[in-house]
C-alpha positions as a Markdown table, in Angstrom:
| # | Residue | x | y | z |
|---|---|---|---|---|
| 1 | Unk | -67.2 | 40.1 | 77.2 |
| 2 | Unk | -68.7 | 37.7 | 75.3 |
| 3 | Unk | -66.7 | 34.2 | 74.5 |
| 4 | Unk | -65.6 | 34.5 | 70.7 |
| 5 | Unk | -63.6 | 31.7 | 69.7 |
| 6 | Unk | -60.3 | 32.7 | 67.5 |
| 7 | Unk | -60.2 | 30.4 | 64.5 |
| 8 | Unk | -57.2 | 28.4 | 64.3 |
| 9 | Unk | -55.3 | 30.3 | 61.7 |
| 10 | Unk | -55.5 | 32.8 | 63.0 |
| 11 | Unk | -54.4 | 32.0 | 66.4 |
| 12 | Unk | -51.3 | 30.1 | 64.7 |
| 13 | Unk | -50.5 | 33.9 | 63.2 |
| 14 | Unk | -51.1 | 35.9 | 65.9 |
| 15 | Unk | -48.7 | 33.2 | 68.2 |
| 16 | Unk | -46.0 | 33.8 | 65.8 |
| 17 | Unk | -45.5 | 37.4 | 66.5 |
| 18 | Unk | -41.9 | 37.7 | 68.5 |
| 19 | Unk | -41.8 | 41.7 | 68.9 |
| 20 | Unk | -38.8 | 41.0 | 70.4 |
| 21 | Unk | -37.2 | 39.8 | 67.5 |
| 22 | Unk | -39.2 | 41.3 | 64.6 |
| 23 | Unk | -39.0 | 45.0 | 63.7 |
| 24 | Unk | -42.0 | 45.4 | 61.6 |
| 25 | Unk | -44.1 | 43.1 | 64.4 |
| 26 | Unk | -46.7 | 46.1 | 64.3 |
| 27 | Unk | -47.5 | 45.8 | 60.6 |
| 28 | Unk | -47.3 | 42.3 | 60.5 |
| 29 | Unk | -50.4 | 42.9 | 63.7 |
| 30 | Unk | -52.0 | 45.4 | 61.9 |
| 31 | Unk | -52.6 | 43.1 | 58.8 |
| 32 | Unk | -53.5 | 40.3 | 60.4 |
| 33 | Unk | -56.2 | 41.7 | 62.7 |
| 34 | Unk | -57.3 | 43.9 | 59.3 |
| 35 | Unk | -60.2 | 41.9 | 58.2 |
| 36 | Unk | -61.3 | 40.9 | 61.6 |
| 37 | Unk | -64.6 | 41.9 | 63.7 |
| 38 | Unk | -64.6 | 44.3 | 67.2 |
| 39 | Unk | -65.4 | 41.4 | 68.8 |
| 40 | Unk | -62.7 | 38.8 | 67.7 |
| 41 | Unk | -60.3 | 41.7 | 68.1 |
| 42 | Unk | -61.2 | 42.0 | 72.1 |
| 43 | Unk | -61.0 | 38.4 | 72.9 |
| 44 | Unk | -57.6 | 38.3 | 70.6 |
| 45 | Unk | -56.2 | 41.7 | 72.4 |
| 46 | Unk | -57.4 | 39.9 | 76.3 |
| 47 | Unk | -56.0 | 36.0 | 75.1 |
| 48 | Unk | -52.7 | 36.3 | 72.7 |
| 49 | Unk | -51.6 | 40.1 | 72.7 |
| 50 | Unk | -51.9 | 41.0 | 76.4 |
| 51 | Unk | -49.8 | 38.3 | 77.6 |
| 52 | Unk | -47.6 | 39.0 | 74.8 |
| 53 | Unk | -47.5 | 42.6 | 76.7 |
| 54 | Unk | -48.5 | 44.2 | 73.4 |
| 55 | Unk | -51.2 | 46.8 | 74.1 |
| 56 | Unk | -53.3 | 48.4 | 72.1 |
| 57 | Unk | -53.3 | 52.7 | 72.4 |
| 58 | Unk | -56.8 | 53.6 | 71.4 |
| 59 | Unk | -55.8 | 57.1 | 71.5 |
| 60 | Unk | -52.6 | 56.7 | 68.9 |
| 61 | Unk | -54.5 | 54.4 | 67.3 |
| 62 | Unk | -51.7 | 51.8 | 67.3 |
| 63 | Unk | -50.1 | 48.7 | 69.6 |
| 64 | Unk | -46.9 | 49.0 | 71.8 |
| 65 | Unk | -44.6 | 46.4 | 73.1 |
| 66 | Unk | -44.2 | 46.7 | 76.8 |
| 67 | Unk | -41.9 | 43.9 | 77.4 |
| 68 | Unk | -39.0 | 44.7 | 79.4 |
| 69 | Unk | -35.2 | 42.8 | 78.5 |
| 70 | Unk | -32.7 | 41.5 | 80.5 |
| 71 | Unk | -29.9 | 38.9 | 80.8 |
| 72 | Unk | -31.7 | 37.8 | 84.2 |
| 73 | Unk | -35.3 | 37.5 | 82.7 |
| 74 | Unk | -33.4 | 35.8 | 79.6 |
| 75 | Unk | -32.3 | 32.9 | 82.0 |
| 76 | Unk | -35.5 | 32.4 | 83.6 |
| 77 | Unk | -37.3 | 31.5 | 80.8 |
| 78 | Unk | -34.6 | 28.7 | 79.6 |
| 79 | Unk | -36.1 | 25.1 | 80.7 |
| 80 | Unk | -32.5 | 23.6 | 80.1 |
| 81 | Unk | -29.7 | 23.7 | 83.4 |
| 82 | Unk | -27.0 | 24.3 | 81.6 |
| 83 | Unk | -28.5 | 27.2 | 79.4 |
| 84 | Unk | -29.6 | 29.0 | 82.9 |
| 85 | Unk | -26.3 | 28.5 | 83.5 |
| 86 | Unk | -24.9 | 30.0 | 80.7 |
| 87 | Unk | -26.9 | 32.8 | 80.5 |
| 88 | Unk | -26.5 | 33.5 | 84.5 |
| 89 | Unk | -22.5 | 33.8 | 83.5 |
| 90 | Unk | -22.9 | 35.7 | 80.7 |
| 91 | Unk | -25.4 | 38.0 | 82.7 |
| 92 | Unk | -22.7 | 38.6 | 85.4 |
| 93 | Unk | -19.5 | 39.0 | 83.1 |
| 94 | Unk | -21.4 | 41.6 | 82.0 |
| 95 | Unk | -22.3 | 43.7 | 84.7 |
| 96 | Unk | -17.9 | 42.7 | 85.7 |
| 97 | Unk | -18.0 | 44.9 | 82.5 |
| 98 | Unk | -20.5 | 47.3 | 83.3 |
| 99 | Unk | -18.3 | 49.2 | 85.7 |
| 100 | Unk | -15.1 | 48.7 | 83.7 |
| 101 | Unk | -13.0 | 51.8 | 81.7 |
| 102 | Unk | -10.0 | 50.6 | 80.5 |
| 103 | Unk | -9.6 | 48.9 | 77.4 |
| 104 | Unk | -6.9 | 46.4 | 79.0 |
| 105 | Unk | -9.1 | 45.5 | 82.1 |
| 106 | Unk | -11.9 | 44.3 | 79.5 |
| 107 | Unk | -9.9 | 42.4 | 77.5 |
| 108 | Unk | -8.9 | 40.7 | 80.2 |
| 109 | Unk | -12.3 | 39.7 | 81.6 |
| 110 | Unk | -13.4 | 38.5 | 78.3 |
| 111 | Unk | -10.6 | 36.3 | 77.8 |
| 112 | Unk | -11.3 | 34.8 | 80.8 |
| 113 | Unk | -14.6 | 34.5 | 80.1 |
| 114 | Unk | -13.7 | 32.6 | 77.0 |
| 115 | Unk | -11.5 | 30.5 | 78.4 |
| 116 | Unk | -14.0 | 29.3 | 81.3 |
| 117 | Unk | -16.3 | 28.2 | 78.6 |
């Protein structure tokens, strides 16, 4: 692969895209990336997008988010103590939850978990 540079605009547009946290993330993609070359697409796709773990299904002709979701993987990715911390408890309280049935049982869990905090 040949180095193409992304401009900076461009690069600024594509690092905005949370699919995460942004239902029409594909659209948004597919409108950026409308108007740019093969080439710039491939180093865009192997730089930004990949890492992003959006991939691009030649077949469907369209990108997917591959990203998985968890409390755990939430609290990783905080830099600050006390919001590992926070999301650690809340990751636990809910798997306390997880297994519970009774309506009584989870209010009682969550009051304590309100209280704690």
């Amino acid at each position: 692969m040949s180095e193409v540079t992304i401009p900076y605009q461009l690069r600024a547009r594509l690092s905005q895209l949370e699919p995460s946290l942004d239902l029409n993330w594909e659209r948004e993609l597919k409108t950026i990336l409308a108007d740019v070359s093969p080439e710039l697409k491939e180093t865009v796709d192997f730089q930004i997008l990949k890492p992003k773990k959006i991939l691009w299904d030649r077949e469907m002709d369209q990108y997917r988010y591959q990203a998985q979701h968890s409390v755990e993987l939430l609290s990783q990715k905080f830099l600050n103590d006390q919001m590992r911390y926070y999301a650690s408890t809340f990751g636990l309280s809910l798997k306390s939850l997880q297994g519970l049935t009774d309506s009584l049982q989870i209010a009682r869990l969550s009051g304590k978990c309100l209280r704690a905090n």
